[in-house]
C-alpha positions as CSV (number, residue, x, y, z in Angstrom):
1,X,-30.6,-47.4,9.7
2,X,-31.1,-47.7,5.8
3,X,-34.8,-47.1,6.4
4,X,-33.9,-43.4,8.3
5,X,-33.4,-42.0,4.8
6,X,-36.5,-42.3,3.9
7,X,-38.0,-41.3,7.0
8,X,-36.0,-38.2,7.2
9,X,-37.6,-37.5,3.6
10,X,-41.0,-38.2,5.3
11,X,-40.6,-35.4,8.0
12,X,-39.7,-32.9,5.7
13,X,-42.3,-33.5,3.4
14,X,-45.1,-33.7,6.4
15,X,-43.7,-30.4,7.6
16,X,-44.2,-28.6,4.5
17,X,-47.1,-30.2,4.0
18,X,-48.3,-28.4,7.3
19,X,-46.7,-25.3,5.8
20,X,-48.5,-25.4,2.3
21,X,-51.9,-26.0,4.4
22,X,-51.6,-22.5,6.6
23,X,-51.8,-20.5,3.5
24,X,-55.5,-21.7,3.8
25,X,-56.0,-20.2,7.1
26,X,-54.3,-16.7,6.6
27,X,-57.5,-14.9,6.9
28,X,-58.2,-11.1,8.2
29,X,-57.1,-11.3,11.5
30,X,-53.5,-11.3,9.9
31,X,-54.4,-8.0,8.1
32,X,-55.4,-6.6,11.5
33,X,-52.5,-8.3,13.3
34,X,-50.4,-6.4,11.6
35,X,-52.1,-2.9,11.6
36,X,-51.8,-3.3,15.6
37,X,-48.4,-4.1,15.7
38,X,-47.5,-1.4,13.4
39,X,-49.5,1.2,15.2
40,X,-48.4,0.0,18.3
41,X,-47.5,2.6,20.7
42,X,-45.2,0.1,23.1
43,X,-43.6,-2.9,22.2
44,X,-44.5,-6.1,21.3
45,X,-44.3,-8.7,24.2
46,X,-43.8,-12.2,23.0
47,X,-44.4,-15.1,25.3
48,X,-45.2,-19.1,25.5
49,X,-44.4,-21.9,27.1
50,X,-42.5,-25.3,26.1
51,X,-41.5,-25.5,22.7
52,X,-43.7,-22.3,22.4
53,X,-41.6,-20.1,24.1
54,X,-38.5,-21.2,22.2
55,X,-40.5,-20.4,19.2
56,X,-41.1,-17.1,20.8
57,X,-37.7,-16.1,21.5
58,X,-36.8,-16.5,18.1
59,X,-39.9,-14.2,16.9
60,X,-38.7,-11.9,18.9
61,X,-35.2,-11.9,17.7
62,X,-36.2,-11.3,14.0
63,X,-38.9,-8.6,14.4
64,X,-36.3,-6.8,17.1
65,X,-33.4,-6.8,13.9
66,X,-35.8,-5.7,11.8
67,X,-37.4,-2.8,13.2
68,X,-40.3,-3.9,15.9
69,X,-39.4,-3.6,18.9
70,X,-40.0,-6.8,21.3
71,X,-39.3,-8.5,24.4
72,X,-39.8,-12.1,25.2
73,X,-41.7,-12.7,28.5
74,X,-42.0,-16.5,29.7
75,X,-45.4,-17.7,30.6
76,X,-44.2,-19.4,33.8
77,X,-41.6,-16.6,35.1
78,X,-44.6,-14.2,34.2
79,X,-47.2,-15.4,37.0
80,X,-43.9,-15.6,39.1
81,X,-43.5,-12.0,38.5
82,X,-42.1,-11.0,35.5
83,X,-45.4,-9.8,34.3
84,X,-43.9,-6.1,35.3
85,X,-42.4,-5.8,32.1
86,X,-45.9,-5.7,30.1
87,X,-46.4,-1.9,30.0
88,X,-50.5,-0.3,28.9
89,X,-49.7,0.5,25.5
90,X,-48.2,-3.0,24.7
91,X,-49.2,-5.4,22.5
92,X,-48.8,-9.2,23.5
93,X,-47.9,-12.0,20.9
94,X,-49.2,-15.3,22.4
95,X,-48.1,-19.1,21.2
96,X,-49.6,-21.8,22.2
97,X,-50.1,-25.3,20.5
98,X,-53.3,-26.2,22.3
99,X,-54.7,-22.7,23.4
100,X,-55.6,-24.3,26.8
101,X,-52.1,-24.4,29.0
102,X,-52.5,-22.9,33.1
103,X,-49.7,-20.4,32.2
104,X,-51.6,-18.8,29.8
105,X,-55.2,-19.5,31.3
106,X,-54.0,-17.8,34.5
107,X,-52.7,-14.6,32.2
108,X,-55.0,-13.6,29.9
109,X,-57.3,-12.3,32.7
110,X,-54.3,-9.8,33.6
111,X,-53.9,-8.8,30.1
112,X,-57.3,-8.0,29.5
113,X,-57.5,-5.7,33.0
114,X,-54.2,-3.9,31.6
115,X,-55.7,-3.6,28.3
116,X,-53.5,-5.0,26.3
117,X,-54.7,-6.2,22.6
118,X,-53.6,-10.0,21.9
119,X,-52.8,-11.7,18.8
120,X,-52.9,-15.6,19.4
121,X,-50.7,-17.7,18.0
122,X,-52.7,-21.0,18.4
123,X,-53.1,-24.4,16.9
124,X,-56.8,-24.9,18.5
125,X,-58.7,-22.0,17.2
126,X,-61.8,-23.1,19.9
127,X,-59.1,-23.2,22.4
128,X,-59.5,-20.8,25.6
129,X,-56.4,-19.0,24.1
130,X,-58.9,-18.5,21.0
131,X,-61.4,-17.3,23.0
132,X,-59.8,-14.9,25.0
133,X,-57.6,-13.1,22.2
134,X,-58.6,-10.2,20.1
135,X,-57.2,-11.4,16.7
136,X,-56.3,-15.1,16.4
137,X,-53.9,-16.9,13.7
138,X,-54.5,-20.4,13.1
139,X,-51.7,-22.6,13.0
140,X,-53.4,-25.8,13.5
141,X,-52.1,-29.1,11.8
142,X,-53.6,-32.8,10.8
143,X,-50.7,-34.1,12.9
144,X,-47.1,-34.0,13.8
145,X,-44.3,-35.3,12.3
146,X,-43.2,-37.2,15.9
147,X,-43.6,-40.9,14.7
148,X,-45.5,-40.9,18.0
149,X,-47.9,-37.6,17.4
150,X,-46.9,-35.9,19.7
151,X,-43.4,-33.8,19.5
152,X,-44.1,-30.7,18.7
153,X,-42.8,-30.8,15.0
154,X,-44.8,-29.8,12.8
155,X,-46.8,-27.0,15.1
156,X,-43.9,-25.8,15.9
157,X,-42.5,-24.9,12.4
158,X,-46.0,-23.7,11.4
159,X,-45.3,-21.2,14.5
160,X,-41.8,-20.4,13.1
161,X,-43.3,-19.9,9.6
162,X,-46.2,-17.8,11.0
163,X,-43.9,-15.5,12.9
164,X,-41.4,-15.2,10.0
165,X,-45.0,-13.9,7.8
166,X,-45.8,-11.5,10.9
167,X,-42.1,-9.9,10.6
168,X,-41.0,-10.1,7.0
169,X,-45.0,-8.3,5.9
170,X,-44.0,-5.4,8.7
171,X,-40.9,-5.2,6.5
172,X,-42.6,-4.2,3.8
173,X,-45.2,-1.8,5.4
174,X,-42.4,-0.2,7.6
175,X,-40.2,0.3,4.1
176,X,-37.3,-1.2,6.3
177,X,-33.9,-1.1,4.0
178,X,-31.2,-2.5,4.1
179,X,-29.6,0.2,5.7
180,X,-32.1,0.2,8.5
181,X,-30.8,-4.0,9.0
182,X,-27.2,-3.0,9.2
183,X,-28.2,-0.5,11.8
184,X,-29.1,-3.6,13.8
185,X,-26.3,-6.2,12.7
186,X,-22.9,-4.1,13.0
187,X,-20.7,-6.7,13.8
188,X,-20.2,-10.5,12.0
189,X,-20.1,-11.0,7.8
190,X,-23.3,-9.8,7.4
191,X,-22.9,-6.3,9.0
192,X,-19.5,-5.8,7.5
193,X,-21.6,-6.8,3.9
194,X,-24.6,-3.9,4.7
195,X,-22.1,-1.5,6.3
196,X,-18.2,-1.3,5.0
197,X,-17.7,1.2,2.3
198,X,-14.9,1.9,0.1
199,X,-13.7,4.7,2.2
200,X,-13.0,2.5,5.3
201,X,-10.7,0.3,2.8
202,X,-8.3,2.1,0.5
203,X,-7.0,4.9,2.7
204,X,-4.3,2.7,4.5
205,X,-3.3,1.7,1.2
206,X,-0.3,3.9,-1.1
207,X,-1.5,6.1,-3.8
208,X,0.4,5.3,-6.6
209,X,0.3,7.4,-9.4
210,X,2.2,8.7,-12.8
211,X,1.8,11.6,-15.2
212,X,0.8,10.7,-18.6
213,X,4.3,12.4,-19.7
214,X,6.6,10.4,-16.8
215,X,9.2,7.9,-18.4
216,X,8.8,4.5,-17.9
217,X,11.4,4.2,-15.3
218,X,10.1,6.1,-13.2
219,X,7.0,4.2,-13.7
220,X,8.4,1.1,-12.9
221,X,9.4,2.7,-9.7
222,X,6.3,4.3,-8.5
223,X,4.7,0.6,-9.3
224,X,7.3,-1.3,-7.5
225,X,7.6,1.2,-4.3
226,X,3.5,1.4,-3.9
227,X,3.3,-2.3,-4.1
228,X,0.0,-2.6,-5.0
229,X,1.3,-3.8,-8.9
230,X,-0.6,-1.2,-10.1
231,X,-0.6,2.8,-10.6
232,X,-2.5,5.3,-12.0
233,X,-1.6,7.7,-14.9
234,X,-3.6,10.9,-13.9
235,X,-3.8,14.4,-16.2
236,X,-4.6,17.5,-13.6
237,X,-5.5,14.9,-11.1
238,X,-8.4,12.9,-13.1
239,X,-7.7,9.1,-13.9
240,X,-7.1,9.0,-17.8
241,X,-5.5,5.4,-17.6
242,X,-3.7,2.7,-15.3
243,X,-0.4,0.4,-15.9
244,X,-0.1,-2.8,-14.1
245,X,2.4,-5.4,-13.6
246,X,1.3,-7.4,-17.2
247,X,1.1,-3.9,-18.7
248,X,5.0,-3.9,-17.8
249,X,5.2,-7.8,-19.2
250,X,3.9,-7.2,-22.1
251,X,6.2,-4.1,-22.3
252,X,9.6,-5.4,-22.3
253,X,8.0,-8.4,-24.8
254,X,8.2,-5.4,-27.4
255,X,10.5,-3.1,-26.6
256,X,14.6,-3.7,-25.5
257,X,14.9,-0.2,-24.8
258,X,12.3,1.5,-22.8
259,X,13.8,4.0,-21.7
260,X,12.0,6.8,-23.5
261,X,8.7,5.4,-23.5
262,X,6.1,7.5,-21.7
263,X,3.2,6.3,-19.5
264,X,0.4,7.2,-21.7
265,X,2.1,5.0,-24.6
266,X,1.9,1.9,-22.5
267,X,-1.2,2.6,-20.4
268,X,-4.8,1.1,-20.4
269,X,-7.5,3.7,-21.1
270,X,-10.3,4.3,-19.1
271,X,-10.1,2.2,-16.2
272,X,-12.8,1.4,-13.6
273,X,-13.2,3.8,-10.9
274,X,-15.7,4.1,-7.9
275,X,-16.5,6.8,-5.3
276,X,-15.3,6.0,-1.9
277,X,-19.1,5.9,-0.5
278,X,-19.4,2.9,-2.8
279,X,-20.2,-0.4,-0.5
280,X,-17.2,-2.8,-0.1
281,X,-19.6,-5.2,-1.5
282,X,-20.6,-3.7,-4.8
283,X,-16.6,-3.0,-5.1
284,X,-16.2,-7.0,-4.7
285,X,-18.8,-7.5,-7.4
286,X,-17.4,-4.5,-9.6
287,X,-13.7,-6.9,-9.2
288,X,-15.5,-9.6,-10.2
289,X,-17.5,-9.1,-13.3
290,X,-14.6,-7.4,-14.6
291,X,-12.1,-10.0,-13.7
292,X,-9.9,-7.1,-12.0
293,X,-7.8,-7.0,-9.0
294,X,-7.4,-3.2,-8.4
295,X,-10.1,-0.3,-8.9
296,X,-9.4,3.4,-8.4
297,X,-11.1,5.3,-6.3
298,X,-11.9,9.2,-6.7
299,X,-14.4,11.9,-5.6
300,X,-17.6,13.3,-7.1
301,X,-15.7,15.4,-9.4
302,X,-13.5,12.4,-10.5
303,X,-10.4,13.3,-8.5
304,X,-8.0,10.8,-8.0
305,X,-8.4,9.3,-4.3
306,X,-6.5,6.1,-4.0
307,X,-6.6,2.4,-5.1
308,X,-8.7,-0.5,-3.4
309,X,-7.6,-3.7,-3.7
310,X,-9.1,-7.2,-3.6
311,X,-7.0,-8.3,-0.9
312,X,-8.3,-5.2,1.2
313,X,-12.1,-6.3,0.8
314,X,-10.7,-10.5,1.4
315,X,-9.1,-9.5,4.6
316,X,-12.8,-7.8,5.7
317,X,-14.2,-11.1,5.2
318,X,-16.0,-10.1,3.0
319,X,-16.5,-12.6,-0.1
């Protein structure tokens, strides 16, 4: 077992060995790859066998969240009958390590009577698969990483990583945001991330708030009954300034009467404010570079909205 370390070291390295060697064989077929897809009046329908057609599915699952539309079709369920899903103006997307599988020797002949274009995914590039396609993409390798030669390992990352090229270059083209990719991942961390703003936060908290005239007392009130340990000292409803808690600390450290102190003697000037169409995310990071718990929130014309607090973004989950 203390030789598997090594070993471990030596599939990774083989694999991106494999990797680093496919740069070689992007050629033009990729540029024209993607034209088609992009100009693709269907979808895109994905399909493989084996290790392939795991491969596939997970093609499919990036270029479908990030704005191409595609379906996975199995090579063996498809000469079975699922070939009804290909539509005329589809393009097909097919993997294959050695270009030469029944499956896929039994489809292209359908494909080309539909008229569908196909983009081979292939590791043999004078494979039938090869052959047969319109545009082909090597992803041929010295050898796998299988101590036997023969799991697909290293064919099937260079798959992975050829796919992951395919979709992240449509990115680009398609000038997909990342508002378009929270369309497409509303729920989990990363949708709550890309899509919660300010506005979905600080309305179920209190709006505390002072004038800059109001006595202290009444100050410690409005900051105790908001709980929020914080409240804003507003002048014709703009945010001049803020007291916390420590503001209050460091208060009775100076004075034994406070009585007739006024807000704006005690308050912080100019605090940090955001609009409430601010992401929940750049709020967090707003918290953080300024070491701050609280942050006001107010309108295009600087009216005082409410307060957002960094418990309100934690219990989002988002961090």
């Amino acid at each position: 077992m203390s030789d598997m370390i090594e070993r471990a070291k030596q599939v990774l390295q083989e694999e991106a060995d494999a990797i680093i060697r496919m740069k070689e064989l992007i050629n033009e077929d990729f540029v024209k790859s993607l034209d088609l897809i992009l100009n693709a009046k269907g979808r895109i329908i994905v399909t493989g066998i084996g290790k392939s057609a795991i491969i596939g599915q997970k093609i499919v699952a990036t270029f479908n969240s990030t704005g191409t539309p595609a379906i996975f079709m199995h090579a063996a369920e498809a000469i079975h009958g699922d070939l009804g899903i290909i539509q005329p103006d589809d393009v097909v997307l097919c993997l294959s390590k050695s270009g030469n599988t029944p499956e896929i020797s039994v489809l292209m002949p359908y494909f080309k009577l539909s008229g569908n274009k196909i983009i081979a995914i292939v590791g043999d590039a004078n494979s039938f698969l090869a052959q047969e396609a319109d545009f082909v993409l090597d992803c041929s390798i010295e050898k796998e990483a299988c101590p036997n030669n023969l799991a697909p390992t290293c064919s099937s990352t260079a798959q992975l990583v050829l796919g992951d090229a395919l979709a992240s270059c449509l990115i680009e083209l398609r000038g997909f945001t990342s508002q378009d990719f929270a369309k497409y991942h509303p729920g989990g961390m990363l949708g709550k991330r890309l899509y919660t703003k300010v506005k979905d936060l600080y309305r179920f908290n209190e709006k505390p708030f002072v004038f800059k005239n109001s006595l202290m007392p009444d100050v410690i009130l409005e900051i105790s009954g908001k709980r929020l340990g914080i409240t804003a000292v507003i002048d014709e409803n703009q945010v001049i300034g803020c007291i916390t808690d420590g503001d209050l600390r460091r208060m009775l450290e100076k004075h034994t009467d406070y009585s007739n102190l006024k807000a704006e003697e005690v308050m912080s000037a100019n605090p940090k404010t955001l609009t409430e169409d601010v992401l929940a995310v750049e709020a967090l990071e707003l918290m953080k570079k300024k070491n701050i718990t609280s942050v006001f929130v107010v309108d295009h014309n600087s009216n005082y909205l409410g307060v957002l607090h960094l418990h309100d973004i934690i219990k989002e989950g988002i961090y």
